[in-house]
N, CA and C atoms of all chains as a GROMACS GRO file, in nm:
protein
  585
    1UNK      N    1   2.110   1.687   0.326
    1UNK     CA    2   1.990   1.667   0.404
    1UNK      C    3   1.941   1.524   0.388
    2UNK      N    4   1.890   1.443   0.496
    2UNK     CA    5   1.850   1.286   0.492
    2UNK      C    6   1.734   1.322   0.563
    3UNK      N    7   1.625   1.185   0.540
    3UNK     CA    8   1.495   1.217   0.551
    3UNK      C    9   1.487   1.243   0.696
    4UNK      N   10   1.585   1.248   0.783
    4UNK     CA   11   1.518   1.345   0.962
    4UNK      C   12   1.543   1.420   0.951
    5UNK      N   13   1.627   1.496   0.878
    5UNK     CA   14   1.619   1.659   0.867
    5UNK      C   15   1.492   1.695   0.807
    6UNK      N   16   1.464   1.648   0.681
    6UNK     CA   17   1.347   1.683   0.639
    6UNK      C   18   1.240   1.682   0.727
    7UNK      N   19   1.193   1.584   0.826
    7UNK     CA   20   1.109   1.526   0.930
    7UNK      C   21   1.111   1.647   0.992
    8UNK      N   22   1.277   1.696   1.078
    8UNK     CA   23   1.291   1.816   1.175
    8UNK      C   24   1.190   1.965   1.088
    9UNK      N   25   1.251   1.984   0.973
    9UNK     CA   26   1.216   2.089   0.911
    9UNK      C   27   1.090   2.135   0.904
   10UNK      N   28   1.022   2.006   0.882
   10UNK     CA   29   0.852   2.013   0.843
   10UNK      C   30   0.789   2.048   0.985
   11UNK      N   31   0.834   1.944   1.088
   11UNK     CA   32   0.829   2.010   1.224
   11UNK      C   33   0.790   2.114   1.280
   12UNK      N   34   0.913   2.193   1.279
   12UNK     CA   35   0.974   2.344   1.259
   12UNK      C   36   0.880   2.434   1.186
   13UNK      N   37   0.814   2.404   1.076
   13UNK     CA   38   0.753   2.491   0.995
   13UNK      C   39   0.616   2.450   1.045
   14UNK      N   40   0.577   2.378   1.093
   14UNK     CA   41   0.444   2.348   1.174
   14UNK      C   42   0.415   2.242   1.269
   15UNK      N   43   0.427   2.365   1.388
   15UNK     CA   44   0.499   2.324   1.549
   15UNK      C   45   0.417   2.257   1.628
   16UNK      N   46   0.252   2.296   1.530
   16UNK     CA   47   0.107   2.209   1.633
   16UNK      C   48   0.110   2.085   1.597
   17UNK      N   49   0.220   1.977   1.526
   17UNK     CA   50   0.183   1.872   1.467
   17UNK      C   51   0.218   1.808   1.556
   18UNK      N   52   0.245   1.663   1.551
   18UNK     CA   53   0.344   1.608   1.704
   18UNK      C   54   0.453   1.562   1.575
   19UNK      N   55   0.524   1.506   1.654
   19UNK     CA   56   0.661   1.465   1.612
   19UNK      C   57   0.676   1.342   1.521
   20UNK      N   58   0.569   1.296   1.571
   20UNK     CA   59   0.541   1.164   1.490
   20UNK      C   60   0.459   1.186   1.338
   21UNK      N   61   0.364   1.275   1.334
   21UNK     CA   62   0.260   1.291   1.251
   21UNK      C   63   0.389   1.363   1.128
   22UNK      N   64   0.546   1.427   1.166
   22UNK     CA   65   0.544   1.482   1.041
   22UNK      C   66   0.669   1.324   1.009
   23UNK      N   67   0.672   1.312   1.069
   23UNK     CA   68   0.769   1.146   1.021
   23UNK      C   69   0.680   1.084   0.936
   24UNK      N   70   0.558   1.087   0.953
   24UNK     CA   71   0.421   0.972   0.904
   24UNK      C   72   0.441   1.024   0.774
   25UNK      N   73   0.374   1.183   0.768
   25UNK     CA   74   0.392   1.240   0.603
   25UNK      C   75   0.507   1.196   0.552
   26UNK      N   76   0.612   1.200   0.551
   26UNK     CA   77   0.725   1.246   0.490
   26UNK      C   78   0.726   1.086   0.455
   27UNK      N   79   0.684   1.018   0.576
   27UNK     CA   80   0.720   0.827   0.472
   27UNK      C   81   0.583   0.786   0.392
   28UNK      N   82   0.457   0.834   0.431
   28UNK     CA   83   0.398   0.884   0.325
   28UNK      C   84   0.400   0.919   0.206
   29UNK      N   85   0.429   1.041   0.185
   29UNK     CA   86   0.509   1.085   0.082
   29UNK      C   87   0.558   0.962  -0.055
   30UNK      N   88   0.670   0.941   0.007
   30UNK     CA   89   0.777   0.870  -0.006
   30UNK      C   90   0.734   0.729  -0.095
   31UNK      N   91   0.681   0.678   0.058
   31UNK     CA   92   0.568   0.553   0.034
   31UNK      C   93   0.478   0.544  -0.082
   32UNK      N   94   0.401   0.672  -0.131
   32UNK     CA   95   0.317   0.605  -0.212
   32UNK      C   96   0.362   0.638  -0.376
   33UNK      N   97   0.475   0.738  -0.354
   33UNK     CA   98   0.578   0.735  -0.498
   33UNK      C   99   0.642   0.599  -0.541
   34UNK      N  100   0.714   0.496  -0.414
   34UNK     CA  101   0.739   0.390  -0.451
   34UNK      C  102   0.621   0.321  -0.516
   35UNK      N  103   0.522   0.300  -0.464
   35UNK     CA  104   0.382   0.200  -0.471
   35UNK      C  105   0.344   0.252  -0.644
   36UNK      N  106   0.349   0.387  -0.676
   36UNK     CA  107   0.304   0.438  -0.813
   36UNK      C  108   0.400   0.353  -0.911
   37UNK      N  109   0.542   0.386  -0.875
   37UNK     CA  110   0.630   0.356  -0.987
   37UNK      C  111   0.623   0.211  -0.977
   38UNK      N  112   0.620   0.099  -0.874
   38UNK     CA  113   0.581   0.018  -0.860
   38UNK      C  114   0.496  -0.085  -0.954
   39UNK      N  115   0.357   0.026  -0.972
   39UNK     CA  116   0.229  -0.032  -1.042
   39UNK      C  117   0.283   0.006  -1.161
   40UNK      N  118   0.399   0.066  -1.208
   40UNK     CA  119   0.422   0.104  -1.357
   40UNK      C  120   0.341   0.258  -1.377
   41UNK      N  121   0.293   0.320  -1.238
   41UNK     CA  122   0.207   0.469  -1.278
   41UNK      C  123   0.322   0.564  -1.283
   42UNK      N  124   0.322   0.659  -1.324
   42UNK     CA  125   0.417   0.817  -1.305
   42UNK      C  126   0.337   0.840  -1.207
   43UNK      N  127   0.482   0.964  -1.113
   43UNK     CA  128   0.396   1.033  -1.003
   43UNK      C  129   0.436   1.187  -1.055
   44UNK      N  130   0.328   1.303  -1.053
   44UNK     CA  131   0.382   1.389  -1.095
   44UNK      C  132   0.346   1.519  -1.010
   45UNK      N  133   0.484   1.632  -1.011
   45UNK     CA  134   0.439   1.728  -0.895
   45UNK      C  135   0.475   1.840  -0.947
   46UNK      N  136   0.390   1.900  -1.010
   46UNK     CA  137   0.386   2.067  -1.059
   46UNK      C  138   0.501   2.144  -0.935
   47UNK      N  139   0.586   2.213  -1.057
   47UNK     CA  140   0.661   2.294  -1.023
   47UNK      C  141   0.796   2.216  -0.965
   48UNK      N  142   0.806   2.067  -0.902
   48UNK     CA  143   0.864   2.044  -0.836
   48UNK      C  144   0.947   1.939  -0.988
   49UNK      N  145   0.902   1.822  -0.989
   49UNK     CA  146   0.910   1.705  -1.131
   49UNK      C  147   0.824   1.581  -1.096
   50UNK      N  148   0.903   1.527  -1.186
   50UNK     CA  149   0.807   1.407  -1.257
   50UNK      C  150   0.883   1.282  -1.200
   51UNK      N  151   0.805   1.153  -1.171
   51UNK     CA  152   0.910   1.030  -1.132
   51UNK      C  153   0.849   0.916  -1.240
   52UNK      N  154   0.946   0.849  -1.305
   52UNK     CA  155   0.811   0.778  -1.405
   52UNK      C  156   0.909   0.628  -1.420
   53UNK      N  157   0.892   0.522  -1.498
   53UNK     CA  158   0.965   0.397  -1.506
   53UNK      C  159   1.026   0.390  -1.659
   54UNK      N  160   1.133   0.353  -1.688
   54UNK     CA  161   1.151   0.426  -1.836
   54UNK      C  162   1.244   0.240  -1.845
   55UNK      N  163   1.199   0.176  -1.957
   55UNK     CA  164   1.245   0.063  -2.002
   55UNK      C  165   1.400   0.069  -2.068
   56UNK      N  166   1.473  -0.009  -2.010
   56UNK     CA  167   1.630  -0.011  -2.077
   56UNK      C  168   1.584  -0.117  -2.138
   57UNK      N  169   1.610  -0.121  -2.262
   57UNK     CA  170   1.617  -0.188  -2.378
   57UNK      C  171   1.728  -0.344  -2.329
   58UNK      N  172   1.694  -0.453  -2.376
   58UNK     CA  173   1.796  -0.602  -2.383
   58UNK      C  174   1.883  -0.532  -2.429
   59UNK      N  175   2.037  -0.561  -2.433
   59UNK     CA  176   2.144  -0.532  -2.462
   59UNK      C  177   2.290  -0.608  -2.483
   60UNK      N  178   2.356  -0.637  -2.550
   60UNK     CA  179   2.439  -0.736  -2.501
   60UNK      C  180   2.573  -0.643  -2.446
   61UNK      N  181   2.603  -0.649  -2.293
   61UNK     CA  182   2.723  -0.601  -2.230
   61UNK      C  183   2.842  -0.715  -2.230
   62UNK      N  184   2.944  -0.674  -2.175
   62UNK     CA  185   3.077  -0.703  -2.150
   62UNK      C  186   3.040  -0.763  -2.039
   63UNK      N  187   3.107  -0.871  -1.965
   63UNK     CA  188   3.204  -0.848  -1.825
   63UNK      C  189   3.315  -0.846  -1.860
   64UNK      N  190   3.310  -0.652  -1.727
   64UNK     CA  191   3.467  -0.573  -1.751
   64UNK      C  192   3.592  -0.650  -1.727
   65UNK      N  193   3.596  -0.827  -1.652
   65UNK     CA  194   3.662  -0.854  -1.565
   65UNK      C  195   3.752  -0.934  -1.721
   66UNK      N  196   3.640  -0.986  -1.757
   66UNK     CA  197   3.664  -1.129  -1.884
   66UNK      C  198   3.640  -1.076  -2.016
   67UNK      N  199   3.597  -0.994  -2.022
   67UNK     CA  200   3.566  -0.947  -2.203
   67UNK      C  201   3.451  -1.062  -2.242
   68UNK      N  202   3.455  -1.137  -2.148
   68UNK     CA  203   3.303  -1.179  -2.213
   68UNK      C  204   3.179  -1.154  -2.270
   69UNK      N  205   3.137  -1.141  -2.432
   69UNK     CA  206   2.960  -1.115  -2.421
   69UNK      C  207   2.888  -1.182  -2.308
   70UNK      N  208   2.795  -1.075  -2.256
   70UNK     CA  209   2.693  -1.135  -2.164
   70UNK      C  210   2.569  -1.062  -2.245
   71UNK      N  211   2.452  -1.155  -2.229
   71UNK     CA  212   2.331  -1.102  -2.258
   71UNK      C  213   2.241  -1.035  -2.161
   72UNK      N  214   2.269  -0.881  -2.144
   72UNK     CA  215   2.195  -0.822  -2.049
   72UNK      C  216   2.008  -0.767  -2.076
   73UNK      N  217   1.945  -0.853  -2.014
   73UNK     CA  218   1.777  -0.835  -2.018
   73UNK      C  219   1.748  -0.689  -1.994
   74UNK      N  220   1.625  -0.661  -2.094
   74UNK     CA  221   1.610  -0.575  -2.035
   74UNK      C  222   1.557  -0.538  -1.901
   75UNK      N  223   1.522  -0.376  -1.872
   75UNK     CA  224   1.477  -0.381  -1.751
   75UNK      C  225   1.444  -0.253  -1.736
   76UNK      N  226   1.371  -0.223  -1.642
   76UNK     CA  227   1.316  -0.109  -1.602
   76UNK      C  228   1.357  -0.014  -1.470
   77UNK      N  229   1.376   0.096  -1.499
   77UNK     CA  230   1.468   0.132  -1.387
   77UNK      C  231   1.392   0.305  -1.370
   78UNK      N  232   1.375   0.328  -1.239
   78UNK     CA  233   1.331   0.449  -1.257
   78UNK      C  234   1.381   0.582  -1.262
   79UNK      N  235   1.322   0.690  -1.299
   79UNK     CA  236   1.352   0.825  -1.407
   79UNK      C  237   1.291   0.936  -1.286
   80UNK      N  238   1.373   1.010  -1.280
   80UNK     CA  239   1.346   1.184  -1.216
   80UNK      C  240   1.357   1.249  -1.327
   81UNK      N  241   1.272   1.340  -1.357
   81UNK     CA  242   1.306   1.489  -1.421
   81UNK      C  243   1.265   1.600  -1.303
   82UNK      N  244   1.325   1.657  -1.324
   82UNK     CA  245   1.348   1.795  -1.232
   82UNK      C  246   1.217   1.890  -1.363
   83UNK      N  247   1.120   1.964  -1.249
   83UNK     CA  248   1.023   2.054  -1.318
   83UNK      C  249   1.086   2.161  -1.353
   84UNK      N  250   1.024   2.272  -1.428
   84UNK     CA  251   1.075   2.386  -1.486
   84UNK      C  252   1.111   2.441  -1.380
   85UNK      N  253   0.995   2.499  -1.224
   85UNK     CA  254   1.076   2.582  -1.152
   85UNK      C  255   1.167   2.526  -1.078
   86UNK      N  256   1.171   2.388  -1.041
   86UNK     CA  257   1.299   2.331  -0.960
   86UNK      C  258   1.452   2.352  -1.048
   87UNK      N  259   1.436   2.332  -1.176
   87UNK     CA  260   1.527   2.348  -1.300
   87UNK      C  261   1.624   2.462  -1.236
   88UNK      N  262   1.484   2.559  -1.259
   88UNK     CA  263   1.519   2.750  -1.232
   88UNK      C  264   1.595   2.759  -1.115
   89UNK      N  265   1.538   2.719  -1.043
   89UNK     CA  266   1.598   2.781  -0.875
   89UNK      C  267   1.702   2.690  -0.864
   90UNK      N  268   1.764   2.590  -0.864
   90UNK     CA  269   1.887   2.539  -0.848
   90UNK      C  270   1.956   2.579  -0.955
   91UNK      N  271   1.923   2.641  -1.054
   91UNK     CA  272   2.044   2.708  -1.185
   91UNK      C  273   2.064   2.858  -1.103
   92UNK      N  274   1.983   2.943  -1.088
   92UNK     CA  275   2.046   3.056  -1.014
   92UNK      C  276   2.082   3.117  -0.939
   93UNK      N  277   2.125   2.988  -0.849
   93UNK     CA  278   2.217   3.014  -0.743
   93UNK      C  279   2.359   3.040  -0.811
   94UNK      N  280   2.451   3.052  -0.699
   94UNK     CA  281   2.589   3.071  -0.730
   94UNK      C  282   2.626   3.178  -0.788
   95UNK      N  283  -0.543   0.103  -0.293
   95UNK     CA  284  -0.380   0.166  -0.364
   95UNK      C  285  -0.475   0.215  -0.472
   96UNK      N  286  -0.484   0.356  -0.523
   96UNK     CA  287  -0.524   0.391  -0.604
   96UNK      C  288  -0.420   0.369  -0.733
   97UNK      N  289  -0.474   0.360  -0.846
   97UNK     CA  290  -0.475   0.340  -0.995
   97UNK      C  291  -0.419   0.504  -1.108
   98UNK      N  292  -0.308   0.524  -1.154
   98UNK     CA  293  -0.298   0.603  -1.261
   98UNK      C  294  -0.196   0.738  -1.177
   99UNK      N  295  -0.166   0.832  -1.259
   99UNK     CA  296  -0.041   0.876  -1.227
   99UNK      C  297  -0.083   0.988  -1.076
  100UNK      N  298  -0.004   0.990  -0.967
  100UNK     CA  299   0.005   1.046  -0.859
  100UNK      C  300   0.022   1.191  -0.873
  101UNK      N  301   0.015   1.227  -0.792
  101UNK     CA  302   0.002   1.435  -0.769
  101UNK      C  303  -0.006   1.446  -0.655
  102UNK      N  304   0.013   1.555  -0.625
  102UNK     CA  305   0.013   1.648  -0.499
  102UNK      C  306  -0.114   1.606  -0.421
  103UNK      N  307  -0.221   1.623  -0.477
  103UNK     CA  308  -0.377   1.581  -0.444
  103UNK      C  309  -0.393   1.455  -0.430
  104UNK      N  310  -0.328   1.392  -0.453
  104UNK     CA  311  -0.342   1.223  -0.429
  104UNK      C  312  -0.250   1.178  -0.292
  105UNK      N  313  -0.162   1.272  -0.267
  105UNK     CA  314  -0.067   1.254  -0.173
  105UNK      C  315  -0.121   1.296  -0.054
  106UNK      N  316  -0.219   1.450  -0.118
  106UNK     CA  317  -0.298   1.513   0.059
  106UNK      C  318  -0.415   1.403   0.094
  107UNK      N  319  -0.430   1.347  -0.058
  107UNK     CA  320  -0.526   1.255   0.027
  107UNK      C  321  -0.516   1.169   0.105
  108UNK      N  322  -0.402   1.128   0.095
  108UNK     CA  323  -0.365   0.998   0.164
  108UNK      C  324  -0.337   1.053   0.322
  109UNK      N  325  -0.291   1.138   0.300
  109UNK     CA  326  -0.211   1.185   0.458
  109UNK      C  327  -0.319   1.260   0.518
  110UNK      N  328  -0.444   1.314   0.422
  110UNK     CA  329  -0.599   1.336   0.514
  110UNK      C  330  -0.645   1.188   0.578
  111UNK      N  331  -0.617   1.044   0.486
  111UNK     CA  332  -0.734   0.996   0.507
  111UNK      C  333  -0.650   0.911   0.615
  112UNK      N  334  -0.508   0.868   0.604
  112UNK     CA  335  -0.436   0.806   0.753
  112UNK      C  336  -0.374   0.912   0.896
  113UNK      N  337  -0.375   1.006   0.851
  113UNK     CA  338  -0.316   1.135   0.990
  113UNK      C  339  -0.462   1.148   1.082
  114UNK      N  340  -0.570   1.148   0.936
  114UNK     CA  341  -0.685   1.272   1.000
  114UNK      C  342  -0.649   1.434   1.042
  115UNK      N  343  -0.619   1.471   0.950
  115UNK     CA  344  -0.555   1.620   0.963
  115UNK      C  345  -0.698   1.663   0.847
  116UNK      N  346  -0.670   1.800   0.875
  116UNK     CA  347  -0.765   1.823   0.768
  116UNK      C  348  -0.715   1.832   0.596
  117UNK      N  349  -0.791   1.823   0.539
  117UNK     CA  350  -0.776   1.862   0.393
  117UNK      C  351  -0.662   1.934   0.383
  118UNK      N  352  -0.684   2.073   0.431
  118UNK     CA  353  -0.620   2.191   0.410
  118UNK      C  354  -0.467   2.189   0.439
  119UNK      N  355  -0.443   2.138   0.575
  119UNK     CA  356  -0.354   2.074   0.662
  119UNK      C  357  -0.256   2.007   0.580
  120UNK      N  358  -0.370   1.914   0.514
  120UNK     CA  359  -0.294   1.776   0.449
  120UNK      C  360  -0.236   1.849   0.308
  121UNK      N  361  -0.320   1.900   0.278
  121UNK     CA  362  -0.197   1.962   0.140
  121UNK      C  363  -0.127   2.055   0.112
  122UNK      N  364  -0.133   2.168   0.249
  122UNK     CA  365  -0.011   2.213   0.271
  122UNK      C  366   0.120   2.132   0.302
  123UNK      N  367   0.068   2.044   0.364
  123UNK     CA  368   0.219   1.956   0.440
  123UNK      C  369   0.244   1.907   0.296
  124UNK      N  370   0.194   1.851   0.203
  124UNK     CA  371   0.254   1.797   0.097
  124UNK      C  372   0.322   1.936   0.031
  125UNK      N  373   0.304   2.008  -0.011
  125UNK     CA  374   0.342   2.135  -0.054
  125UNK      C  375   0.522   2.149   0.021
  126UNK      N  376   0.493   2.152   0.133
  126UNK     CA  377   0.641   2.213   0.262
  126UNK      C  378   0.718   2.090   0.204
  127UNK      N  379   0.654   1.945   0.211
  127UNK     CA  380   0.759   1.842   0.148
  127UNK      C  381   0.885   1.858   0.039
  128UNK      N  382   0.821   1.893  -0.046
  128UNK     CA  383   0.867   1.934  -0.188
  128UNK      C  384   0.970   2.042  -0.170
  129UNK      N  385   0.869   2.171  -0.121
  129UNK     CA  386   0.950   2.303  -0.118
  129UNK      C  387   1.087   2.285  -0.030
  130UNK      N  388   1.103   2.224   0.094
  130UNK     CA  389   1.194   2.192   0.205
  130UNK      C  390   1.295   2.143   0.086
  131UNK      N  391   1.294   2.006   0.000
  131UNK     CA  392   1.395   1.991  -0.070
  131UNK      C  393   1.438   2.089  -0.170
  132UNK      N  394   1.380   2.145  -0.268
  132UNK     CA  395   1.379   2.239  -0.298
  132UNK      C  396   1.514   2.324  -0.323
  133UNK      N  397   1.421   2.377  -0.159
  133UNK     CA  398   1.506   2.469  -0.143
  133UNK      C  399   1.678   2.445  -0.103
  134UNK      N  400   1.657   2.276  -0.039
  134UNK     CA  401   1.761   2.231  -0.007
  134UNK      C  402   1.912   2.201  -0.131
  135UNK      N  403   1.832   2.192  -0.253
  135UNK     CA  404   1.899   2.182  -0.379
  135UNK      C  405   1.926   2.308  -0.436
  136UNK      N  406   1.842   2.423  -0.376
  136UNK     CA  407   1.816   2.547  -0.439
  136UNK      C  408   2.002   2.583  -0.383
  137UNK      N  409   2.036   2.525  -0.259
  137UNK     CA  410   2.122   2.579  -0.173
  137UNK      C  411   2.258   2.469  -0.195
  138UNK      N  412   2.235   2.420  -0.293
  138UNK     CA  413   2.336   2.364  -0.327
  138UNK      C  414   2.374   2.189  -0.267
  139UNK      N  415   2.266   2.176  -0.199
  139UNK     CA  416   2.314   2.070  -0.082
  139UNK      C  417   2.232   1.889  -0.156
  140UNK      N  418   2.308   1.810  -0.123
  140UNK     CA  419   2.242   1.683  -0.177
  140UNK      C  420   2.152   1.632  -0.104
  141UNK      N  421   2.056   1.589  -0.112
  141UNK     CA  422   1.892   1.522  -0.046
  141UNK      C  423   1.891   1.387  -0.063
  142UNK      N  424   1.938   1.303   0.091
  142UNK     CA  425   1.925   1.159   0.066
  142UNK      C  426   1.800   1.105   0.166
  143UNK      N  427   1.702   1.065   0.082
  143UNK     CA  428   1.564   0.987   0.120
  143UNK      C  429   1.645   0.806   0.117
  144UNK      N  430   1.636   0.781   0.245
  144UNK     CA  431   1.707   0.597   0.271
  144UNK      C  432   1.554   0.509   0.201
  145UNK      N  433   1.624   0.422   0.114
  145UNK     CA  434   1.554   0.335   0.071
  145UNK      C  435   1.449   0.413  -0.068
  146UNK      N  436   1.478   0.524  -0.095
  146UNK     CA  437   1.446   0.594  -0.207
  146UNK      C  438   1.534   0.622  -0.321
  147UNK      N  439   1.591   0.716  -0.252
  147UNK     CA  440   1.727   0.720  -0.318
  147UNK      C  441   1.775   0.890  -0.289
  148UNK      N  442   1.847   0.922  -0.369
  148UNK     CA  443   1.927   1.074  -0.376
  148UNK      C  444   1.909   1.192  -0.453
  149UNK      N  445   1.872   1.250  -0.424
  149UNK     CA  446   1.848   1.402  -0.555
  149UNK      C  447   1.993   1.442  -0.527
  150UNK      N  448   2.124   1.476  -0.661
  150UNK     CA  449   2.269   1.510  -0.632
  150UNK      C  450   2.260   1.625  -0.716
  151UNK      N  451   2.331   1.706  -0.746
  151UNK     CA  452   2.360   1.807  -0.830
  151UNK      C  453   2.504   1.769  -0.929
  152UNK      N  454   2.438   1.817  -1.032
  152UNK     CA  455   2.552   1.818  -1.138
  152UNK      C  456   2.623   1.978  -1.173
  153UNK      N  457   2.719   2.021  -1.198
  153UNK     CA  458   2.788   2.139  -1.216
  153UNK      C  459   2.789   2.105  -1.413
  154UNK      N  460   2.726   2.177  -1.502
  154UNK     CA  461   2.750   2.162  -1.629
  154UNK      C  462   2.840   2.275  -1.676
  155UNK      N  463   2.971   2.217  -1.724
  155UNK     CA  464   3.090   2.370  -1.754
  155UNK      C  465   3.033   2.470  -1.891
  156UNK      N  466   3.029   2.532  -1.950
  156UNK     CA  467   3.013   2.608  -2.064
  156UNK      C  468   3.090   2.539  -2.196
  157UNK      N  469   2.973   2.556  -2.250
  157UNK     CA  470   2.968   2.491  -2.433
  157UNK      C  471   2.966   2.554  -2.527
  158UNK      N  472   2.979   2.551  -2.655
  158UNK     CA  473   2.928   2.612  -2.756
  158UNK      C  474   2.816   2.520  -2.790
  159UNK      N  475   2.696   2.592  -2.823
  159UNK     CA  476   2.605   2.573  -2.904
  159UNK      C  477   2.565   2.601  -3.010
  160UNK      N  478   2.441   2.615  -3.046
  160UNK     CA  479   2.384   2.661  -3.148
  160UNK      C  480   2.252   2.662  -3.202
  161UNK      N  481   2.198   2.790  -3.183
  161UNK     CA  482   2.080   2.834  -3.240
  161UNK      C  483   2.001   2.726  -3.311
  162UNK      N  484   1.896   2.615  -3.320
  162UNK     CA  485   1.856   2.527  -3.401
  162UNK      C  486   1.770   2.590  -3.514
  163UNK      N  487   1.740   2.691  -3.504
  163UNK     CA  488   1.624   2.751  -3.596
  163UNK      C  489   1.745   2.893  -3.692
  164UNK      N  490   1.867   2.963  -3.632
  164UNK     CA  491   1.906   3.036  -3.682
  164UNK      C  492   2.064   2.979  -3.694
  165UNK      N  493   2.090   2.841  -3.638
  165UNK     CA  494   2.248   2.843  -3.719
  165UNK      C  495   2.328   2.903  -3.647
  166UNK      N  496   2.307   2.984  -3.538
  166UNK     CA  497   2.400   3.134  -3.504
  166UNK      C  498   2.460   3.055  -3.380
  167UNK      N  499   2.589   3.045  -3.361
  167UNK     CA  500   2.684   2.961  -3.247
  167UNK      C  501   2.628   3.078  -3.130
  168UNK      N  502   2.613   2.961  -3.042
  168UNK     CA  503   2.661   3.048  -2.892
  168UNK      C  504   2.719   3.027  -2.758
  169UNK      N  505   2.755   3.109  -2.669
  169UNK     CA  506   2.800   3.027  -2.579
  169UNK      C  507   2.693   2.922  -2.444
  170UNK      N  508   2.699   2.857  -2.437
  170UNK     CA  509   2.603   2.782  -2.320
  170UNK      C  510   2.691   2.800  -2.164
  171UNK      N  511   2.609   2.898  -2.098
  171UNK     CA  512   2.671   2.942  -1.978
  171UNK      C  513   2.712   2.789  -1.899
  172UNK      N  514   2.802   2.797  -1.785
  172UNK     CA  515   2.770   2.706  -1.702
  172UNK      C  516   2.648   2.676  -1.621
  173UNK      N  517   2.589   2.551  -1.605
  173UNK     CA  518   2.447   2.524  -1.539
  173UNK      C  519   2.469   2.411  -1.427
  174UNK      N  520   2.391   2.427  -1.336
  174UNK     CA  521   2.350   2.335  -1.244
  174UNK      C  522   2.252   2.273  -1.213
  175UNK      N  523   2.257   2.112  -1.236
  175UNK     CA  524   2.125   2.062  -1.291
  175UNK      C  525   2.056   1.958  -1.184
  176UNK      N  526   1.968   1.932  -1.124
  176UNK     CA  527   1.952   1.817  -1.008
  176UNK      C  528   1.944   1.686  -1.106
  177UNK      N  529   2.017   1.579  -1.071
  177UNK     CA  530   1.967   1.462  -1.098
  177UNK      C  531   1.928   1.341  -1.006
  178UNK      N  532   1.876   1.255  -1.022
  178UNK     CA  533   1.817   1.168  -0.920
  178UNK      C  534   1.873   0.995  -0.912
  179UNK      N  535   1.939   0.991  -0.851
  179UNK     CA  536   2.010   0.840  -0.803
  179UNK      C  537   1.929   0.747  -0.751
  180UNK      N  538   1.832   0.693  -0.788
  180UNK     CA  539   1.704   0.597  -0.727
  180UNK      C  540   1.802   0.415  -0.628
  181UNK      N  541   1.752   0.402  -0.523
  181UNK     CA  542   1.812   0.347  -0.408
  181UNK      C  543   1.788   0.209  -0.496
  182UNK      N  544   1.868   0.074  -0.452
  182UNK     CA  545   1.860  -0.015  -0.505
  182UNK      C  546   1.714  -0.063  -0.468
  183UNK      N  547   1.698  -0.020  -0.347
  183UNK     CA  548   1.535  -0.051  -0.304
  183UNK      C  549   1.430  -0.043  -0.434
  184UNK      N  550   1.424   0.085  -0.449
  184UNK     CA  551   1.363   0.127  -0.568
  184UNK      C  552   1.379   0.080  -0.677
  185UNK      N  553   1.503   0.042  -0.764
  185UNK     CA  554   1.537  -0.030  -0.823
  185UNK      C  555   1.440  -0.158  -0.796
  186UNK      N  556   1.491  -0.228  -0.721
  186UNK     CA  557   1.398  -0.357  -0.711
  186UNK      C  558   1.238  -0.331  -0.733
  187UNK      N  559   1.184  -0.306  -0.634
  187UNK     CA  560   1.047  -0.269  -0.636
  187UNK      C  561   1.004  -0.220  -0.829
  188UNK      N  562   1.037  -0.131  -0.831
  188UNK     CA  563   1.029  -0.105  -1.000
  188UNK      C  564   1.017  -0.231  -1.105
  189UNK      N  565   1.134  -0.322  -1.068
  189UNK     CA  566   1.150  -0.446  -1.154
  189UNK      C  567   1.034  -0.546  -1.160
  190UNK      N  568   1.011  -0.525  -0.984
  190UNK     CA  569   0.917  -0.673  -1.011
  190UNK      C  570   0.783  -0.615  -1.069
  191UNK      N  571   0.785  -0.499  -1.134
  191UNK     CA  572   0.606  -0.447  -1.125
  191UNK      C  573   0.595  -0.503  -1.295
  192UNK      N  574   0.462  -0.584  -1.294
  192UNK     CA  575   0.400  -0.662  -1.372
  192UNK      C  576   0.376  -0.560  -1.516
  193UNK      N  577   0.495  -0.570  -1.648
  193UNK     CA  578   0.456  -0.501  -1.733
  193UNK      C  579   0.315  -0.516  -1.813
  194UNK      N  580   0.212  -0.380  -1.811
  194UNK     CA  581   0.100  -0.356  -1.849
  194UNK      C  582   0.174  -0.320  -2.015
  195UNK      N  583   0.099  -0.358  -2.151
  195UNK     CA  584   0.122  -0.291  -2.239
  195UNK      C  585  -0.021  -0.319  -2.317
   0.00000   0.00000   0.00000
């Protein structure tokens, strides 16, 4: 599923909206999770998870090409956890 | 741009205060957001948001474990776990944000 299915779906599940208004939510949505993790805030959604910014530590890596030490900075990269019931319901399928 | 960690309620607000839908409106639709993927992961299927990134599924095979409080081995069924692939977009945006400590 890519975000126009999602768009179609929401649609679908509420038909008085116009077509545009459920595109708006959904980049909405979207939109102000970037802007949180952004400011360095967590965004968090009961039942569903958590999106938060989690610091990778400086490190010194390889390049795979040369075996060279390189000094890799740290950096910040962002984190999903999946909530307890999202956990649940994608484990008991199958 | 409001300040401190986001929720469901911060999300209807936004989509009350730029749609003009009502309250009620507005946080059901945030609600269907969520649940729609969801269920879409519930069903096995991968969820790609462009310029966000990917919710994928992992297949975890069966382990032995072990009881931390009783010692007692067991088996760890196979599990299926969502994990989240954040878009280089995101990536970026994340980087440049001004560390607060």
């Amino acid at each position: 599923m890519n975000r126009s299915d999602l768009v179609k779906r929401i649609q679908k599940a509420y038909p008085d909206l116009h077509g545009v208004e459920a595109d708006r939510v959904v980049r909405i949505v979207f939109n102000e999770i970037e802007e949180a993790l952004a400011r360095g805030d967590r965004a968090e959604f009961r039942g569903f998870g958590s999106f938060s910014v989690r610091l990778r530590p400086a490190h010194t890596g390889r390049n795979p090409k040369t075996g060279a030490a390189v000094q890799v900075p740290e950096k910040s990269v962002p984190y999903f956890r999946a909530g307890k019931e999202l956990r649940k319901r994608v484990d008991t399928e199958e | 741009m409001r300040k401190g960690t986001l929720t469901r309620a911060g999300l209807a607000r936004e989509i009350f205060e730029q749609l003009g839908v009502s309250q009620q409106l507005a946080s059901t639709l945030v609600d269907q957001v969520f649940e729609e993927i969801a269920e879409r992961l519930a069903n096995g299927e991968v969820v790609r948001i462009r310029n966000f990134g990917r919710f994928i599924l992992h297949r975890k095979g069966m382990r032995l474990g072990r009881n931390p409080n009783t010692q007692v081995e067991a088996v760890i069924k196979p599990r299926r776990v969502v994990s989240f692939r954040s878009s280089n977009n995101l990536k970026q945006r994340v980087n440049s944000a001004p560390r607060d400590e």
